[in-house]
MILO-473014 format. One record per residue (C-alpha): residue number from 1; residue in one letter; z, y, x. Coordinates in steps of 0.1 Angstrom, whole numbers, plus 2048, in hexadecimal, padded with zeros to 3 digits. Example, Ala and Ser with C-alpha at 12.3 -4.5 7.8 and 13.67 -1.06 7.14 Angstrom:
2
{nr=1 rest=A up=84E north=7D3 east=87B}
{nr=2 rest=S up=847 north=7F5 east=889}
END
This chain:
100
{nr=1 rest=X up=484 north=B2C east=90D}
{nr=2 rest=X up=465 north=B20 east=8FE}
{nr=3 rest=X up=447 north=B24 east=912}
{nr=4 rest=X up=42D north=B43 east=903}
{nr=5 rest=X up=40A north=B36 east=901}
{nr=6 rest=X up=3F1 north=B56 east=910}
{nr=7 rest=X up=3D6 north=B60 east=901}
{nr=8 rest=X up=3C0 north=B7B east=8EB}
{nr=9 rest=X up=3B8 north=B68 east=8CC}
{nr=10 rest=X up=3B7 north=B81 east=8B1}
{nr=11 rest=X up=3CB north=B79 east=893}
{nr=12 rest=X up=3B7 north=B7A east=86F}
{nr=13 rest=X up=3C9 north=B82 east=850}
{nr=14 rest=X up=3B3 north=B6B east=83D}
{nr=15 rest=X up=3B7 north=B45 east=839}
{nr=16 rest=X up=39F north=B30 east=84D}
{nr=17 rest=X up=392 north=B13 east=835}
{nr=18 rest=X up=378 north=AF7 east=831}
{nr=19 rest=X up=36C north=AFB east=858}
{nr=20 rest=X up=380 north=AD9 east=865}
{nr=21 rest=X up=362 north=AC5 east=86D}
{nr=22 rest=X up=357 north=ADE east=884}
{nr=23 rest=X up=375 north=AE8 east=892}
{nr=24 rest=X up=377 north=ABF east=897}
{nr=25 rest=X up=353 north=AC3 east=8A8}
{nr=26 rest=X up=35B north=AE2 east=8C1}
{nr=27 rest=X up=37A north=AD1 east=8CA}
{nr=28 rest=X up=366 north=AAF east=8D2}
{nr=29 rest=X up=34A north=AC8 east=8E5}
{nr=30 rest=X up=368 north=AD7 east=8FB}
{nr=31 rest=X up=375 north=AB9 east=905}
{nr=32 rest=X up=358 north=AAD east=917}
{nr=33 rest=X up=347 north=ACB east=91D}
{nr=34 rest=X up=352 north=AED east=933}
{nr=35 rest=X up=33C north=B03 east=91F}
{nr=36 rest=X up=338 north=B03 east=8F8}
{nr=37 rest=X up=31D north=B19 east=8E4}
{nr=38 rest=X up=31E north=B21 east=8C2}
{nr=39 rest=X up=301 north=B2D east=8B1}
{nr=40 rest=X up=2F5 north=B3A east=890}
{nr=41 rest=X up=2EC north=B5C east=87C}
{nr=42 rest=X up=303 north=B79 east=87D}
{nr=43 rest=X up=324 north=B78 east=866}
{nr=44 rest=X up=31D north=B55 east=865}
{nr=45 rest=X up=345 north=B4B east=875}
{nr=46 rest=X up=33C north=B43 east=899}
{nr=47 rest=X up=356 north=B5A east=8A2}
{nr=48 rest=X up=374 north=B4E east=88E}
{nr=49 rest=X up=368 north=B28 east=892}
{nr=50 rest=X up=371 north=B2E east=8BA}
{nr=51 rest=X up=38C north=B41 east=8B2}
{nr=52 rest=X up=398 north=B27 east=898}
{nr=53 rest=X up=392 north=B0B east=8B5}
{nr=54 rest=X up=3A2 north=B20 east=8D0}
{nr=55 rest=X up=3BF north=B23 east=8BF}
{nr=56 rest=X up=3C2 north=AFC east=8B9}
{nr=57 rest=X up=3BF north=AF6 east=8DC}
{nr=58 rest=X up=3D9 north=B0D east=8E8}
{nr=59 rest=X up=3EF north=AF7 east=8F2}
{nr=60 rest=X up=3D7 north=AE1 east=908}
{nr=61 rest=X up=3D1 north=AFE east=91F}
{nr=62 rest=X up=3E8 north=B0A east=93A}
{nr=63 rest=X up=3DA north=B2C east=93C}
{nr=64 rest=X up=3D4 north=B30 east=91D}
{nr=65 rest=X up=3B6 north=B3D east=906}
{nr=66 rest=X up=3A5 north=B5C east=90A}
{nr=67 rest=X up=387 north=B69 east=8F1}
{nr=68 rest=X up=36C north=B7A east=904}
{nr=69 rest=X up=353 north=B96 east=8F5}
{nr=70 rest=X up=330 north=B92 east=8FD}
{nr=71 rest=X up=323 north=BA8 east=8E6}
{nr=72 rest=X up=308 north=BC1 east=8F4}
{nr=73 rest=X up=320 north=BDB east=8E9}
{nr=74 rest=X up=33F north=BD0 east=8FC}
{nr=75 rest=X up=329 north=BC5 east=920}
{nr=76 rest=X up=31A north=BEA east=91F}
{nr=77 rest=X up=33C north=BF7 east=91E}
{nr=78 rest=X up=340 north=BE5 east=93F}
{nr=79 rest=X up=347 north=BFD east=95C}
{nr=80 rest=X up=32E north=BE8 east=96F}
{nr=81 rest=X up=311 north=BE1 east=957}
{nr=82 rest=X up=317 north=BBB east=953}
{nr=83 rest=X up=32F north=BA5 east=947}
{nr=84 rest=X up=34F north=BA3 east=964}
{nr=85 rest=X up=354 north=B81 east=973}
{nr=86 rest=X up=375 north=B80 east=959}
{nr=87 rest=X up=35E north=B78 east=940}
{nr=88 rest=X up=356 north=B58 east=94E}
{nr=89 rest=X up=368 north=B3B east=93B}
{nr=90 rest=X up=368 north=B17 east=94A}
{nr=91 rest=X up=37A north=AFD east=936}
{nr=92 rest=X up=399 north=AF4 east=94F}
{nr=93 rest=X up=3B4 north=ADA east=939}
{nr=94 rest=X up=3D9 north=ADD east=93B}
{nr=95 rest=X up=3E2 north=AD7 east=964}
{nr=96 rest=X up=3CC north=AF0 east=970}
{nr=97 rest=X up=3C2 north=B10 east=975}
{nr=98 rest=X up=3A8 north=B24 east=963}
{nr=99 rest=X up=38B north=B28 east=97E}
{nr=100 rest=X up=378 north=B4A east=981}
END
């Protein structure tokens, strides 16, 4: 059977084009670094470039890949008022677990 890779990555109907160079540069970001930012102005494709990425790197995580909402919208729907500790990603490879 072959083995389901877990995640939450939405799928776009669009086609995902030109962007390799900084798909190239996220992915050399995450593999030295636990936490990767992207910035920039609203509609700009930070979203779908870490989606995009995610999705390239499925395979190199045991756990999988999970997208995580910190809009203000989505942490004021929070039953607590702040973002729960599920929300916290740390960059664990292949072999082990992902840490909370």
């Amino acid at each position: 059977m072959p083995e389901v890779e877990a995640h939450n990555l939405p799928l776009y109907l669009s086609s995902f084009i030109g962007r390799e160079q900084e798909i190239a540069g996220v992915t050399q970001q995450l593999a030295t670094h636990r936490l990767v930012t992207l910035t920039g102005p609203g509609g700009c494709g930070k979203t779908r470039l870490a989606v995009q990425t995610a999705r390239g790197l499925l395979p190199q995580f045991a756990s999988g890949a999970w997208l995580v909402d910190f809009r203000l919208s989505a942490i004021r729907r929070s039953s607590c008022g702040r973002p729960p500790k599920s929300w916290m990603f740390v960059n664990n490879r292949r072999n082990r677990s992902w840490s909370r």
